[in-house]
N, C-alpha and C positions, 0 to 999 in steps of 0.2 A: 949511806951504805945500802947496797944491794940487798933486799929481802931473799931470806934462804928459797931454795927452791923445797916446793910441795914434793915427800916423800911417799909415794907409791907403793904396796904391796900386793901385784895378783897373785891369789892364791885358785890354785886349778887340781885337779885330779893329774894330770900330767902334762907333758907338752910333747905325747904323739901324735900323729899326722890326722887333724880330724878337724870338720869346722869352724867349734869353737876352740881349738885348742889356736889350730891358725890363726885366727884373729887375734888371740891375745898376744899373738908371737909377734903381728904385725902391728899392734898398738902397743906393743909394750916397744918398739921399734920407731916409731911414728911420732910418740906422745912429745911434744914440745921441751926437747931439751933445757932452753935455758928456763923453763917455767916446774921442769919437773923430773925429779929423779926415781928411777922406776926399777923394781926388782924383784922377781920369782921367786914362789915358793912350791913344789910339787910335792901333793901331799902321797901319792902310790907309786911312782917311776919318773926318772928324767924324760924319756921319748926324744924321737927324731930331732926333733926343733931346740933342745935345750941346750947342745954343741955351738950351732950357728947363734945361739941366741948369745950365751956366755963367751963365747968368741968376740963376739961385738962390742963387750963389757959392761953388760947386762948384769949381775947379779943371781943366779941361779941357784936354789939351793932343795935337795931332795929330803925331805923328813922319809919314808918311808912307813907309813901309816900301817901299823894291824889293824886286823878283823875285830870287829866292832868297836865301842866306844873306847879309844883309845886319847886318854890326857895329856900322854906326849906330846902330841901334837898341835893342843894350844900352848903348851909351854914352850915349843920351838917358834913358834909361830910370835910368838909374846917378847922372847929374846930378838927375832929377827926386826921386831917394830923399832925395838928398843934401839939397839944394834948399826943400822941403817937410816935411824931418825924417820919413819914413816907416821906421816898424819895420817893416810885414808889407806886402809884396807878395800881391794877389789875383791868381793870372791865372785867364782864362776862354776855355776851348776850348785846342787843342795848341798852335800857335802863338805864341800869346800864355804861353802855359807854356813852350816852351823859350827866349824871350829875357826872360819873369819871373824865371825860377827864375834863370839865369844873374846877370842885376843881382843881384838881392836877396842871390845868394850872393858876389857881388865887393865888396858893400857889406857884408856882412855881419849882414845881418838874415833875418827868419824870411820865409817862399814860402808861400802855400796856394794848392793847384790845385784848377780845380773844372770839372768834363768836362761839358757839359751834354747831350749827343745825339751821336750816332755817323753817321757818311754812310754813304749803301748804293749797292752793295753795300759789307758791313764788313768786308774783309780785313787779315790779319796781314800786316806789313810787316818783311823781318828788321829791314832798316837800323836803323827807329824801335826795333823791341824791343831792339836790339842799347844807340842812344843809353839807353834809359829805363833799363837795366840801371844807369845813373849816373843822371842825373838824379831818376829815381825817387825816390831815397836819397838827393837834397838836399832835396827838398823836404818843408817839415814836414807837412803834411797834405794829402793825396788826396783830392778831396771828389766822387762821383757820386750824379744826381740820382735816380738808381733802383735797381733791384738790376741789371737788365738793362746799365745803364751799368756800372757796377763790374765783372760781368761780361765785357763786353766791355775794359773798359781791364787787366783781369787776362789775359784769353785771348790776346786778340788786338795788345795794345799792351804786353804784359811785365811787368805794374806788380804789385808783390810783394802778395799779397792781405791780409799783414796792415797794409799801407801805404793800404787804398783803403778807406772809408768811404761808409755813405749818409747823403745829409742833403737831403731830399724837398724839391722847391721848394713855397710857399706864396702865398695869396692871401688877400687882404681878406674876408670873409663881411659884408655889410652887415645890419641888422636887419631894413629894409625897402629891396626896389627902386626906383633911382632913378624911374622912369615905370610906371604902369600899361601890363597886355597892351594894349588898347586908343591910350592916350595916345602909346606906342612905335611901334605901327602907323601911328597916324594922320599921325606926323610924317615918315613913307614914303611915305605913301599907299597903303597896304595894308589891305585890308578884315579886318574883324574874323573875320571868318568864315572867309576863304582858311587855306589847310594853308603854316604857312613853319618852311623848315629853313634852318637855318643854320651856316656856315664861317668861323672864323676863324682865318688864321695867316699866314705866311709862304708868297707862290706861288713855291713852287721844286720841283722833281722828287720829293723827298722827301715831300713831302706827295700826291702823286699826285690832284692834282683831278682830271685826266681820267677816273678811275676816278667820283669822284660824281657827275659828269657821266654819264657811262652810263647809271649809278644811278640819276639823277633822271629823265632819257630811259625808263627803266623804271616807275619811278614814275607820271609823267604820264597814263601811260595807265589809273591806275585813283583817280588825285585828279585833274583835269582844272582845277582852281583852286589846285592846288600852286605855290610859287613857292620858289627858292632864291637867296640872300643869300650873298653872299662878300663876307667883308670881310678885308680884307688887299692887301699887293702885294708885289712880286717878282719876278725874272727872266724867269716864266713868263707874268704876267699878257697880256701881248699875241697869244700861243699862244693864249692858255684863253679870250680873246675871243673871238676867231677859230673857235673850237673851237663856241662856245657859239652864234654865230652862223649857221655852217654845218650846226647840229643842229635848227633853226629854233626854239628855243626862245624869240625873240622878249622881251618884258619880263617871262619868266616869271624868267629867271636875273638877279640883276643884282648888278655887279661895284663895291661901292662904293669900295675901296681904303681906305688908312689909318683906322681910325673910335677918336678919340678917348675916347669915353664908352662902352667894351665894357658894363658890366654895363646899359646902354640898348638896347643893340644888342642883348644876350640876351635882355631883356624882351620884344621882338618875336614872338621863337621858339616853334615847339609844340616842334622836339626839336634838338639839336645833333649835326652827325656832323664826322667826321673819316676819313680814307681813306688813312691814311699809312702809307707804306711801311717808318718807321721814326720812334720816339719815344723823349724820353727823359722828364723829367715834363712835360708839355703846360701852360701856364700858362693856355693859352684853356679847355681840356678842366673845368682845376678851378676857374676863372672860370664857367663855364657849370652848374656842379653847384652851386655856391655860389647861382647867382641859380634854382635848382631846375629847372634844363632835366633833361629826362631823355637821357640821349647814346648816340648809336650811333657808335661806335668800331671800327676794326680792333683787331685781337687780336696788339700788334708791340710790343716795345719796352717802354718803360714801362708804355703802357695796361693790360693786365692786375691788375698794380698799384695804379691808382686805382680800375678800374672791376671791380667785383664781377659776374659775369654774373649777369644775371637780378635782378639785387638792387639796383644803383647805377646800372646800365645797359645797353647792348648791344654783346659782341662779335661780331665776324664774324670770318671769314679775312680777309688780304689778298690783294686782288686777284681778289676776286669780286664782282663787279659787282650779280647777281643777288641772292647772300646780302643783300651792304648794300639791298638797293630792299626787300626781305621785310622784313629787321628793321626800317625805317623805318617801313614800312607797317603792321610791325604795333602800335610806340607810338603810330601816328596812330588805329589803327583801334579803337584802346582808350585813351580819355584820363585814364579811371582807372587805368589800370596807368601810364601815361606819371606820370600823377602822382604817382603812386606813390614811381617811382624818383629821380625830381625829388626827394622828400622823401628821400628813404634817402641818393641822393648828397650832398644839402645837411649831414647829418647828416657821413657821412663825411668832410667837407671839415673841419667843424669840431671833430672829435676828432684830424685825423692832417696837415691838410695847411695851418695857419692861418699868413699873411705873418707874424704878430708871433711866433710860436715858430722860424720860420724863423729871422729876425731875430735872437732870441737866442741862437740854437746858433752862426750865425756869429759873432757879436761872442764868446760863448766860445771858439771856437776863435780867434781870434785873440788874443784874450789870454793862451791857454795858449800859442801859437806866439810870443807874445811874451818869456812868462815862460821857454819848457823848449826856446826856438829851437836846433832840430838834434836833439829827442831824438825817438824812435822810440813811437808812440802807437796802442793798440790799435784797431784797427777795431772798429767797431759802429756801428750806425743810429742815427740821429737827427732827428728827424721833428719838425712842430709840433702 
């Protein structure tokens, strides 16, 4: 007789349009059907992603979480294990970890946490370090997306270092781009010729568009045919309009929000940047290396990580306005170095950072958290 398949629970803050939320949408999509049965819990709102996900016949289920500590919500969470037959609880980001780990341990089954990005500023919290001193040590496996993550969930959140592991988010590398430079363009209405850089992520403080806004403000004045692309939304979006429109920058910036077909949307681009305050793996960043953009990155967080200076693409400090407009400037100003690094990042993607090696380190760990649930498991990296 066939062994049941291993039941799954990510539990997430939501499933709106946002890095880690994406991922789990695509690993909750990806994960090896006949090995594993997989289903949602969102603890504050459905979001974008949770239609397409339950459409596909996914599992989706909304608790609806109040303001502060709220016990509802392991006991929803407790029923749903029950309910669904799940052996491993995923949770994703803190929250979601301490009312995961809490079910999965009164149910008695295996917890993996998995920390995706840190808020800034990232200060130590006793309280939390105090709770994680237990927590910590329920749950079977600590999973950060970078070294700087792991870093910080050791320093500054308590978590024992040999309990925290890397396991590098991953993306698709297609063999050929969906759309030709041109073809991507056209369906913008952007000339073949114009200079366009481009942004994609989540508009929230942490990502600091105001700053490539400066940036670009600097730029203009020596590409005068420059245009910049934001795709994404978020709490800041109405700010960053306002921002964008008071700088007069006119249709040079434009803010398209949610874009369904990202590796179409890079086809667009001479170079990709990003200006954030803080990272943890970037999924647009290694989206955008894959489709051979060359990237100019702040130097925060996980970026260093992916991005090789000089060789996969461009750091700067953060929160230097002028640095980022130079470095942009000068992948434009040489299209053979930009392409250059286009190739070197596309390479890098596909030795260390590939969705289906992702893929399969989680589905290992969950099956070792299924087999060895509660026992103590060496840290070390794990990458695609």
């Amino acid at each position: 007789m066939a062994s049941r398949r291993t039941g799954i629970l990510h539990v997430v803050h939501s499933l709106n349009v946002g890095g880690a939320e994406k991922l789990v949408y695509d690993l909750t999509r990806r994960t090896d059907a006949a090995r594993f049965a997989v289903c949602v819990a969102c603890l504050d709102d459905a979001g974008a992603l949770a239609g397409p996900l339950a459409a596909a016949g996914f599992p989706v289920e909304v608790i609806g979480r109040r303001p502060g500590l709220d016990a509802r919500v392991t006991l929803h969470l407790r029923r749903m294990i029950a309910r669904h037959g799940i052996d491993v609880v995923h949770a994703h980001q803190y929250t979601p970890f301490f009312y995961g780990v809490t079910a999965a341990r009164w149910a008695g089954i295996a917890c993996v946490f998995t920390e995706h990005g840190r808020h800034h500023p990232d200060v130590r919290k006793p309280r939390r370090v105090a709770a994680n001193h237990v927590l910590a040590r329920l749950v079977d496996a600590s999973v950060a997306v970078s070294e700087y993550t792991r870093a910080a969930l050791i320093e500054n959140d308590g978590f024992p270092a040999e309990r925290v592991r890397v396991l590098y988010n991953g993306v698709d590398v297609p063999d050929e781009p969906p759309a030709s430079r041109a073809d991507a363009r056209a369906a913008m209405g952007i000339a073949v010729e114009d200079v366009v850089i481009g942004f994609c992520g989540r508009l929230s403080a942490e990502k600091n568009v105001p700053l490539l806004l400066e940036a670009f403000g600097r730029l203009r004045a020596r590409h005068a045919t420059a245009c910049l692309l934001i795709a994404g939304d978020g709490p800041e979006r109405a700010a960053l309009v306002a921002r964008a429109e008071s700088s007069g920058f006119g249709s040079a910036v434009r803010f398209l929000g949610f874009v369904d077909d990202v590796a179409r949307f890079m086809a667009a681009l001479d170079v990709f940047v990003l200006s954030s305050v803080t990272e943890g793996t970037s999924v647009t960043l290694l989206e955008a290396m894959a489709a051979r953009r060359p990237a100019v990155v702040t130097a925060v967080g996980g970026n260093p990580e992916i991005v090789l200076d000089g060789v996969t693409g461009l750091l700067v400090p953060s929160g230097d306005a002028k640095a980022l407009a130079d470095a942009l400037d000068a992948v434009i100003d040489a299209p053979d170095r930009g392409a250059a690094l286009g190739e070197a990042g596309r390479r890098r993607v596909l030795e260390n950072f590939t969705f289906g090696g992702m893929v399969r380190a989680y589905e290992a760990l969950y099956e070792a958290a299924r087999r060895d649930r509660g026992l103590l498991r060496p840290a070390g990296r794990r990458g695609g």
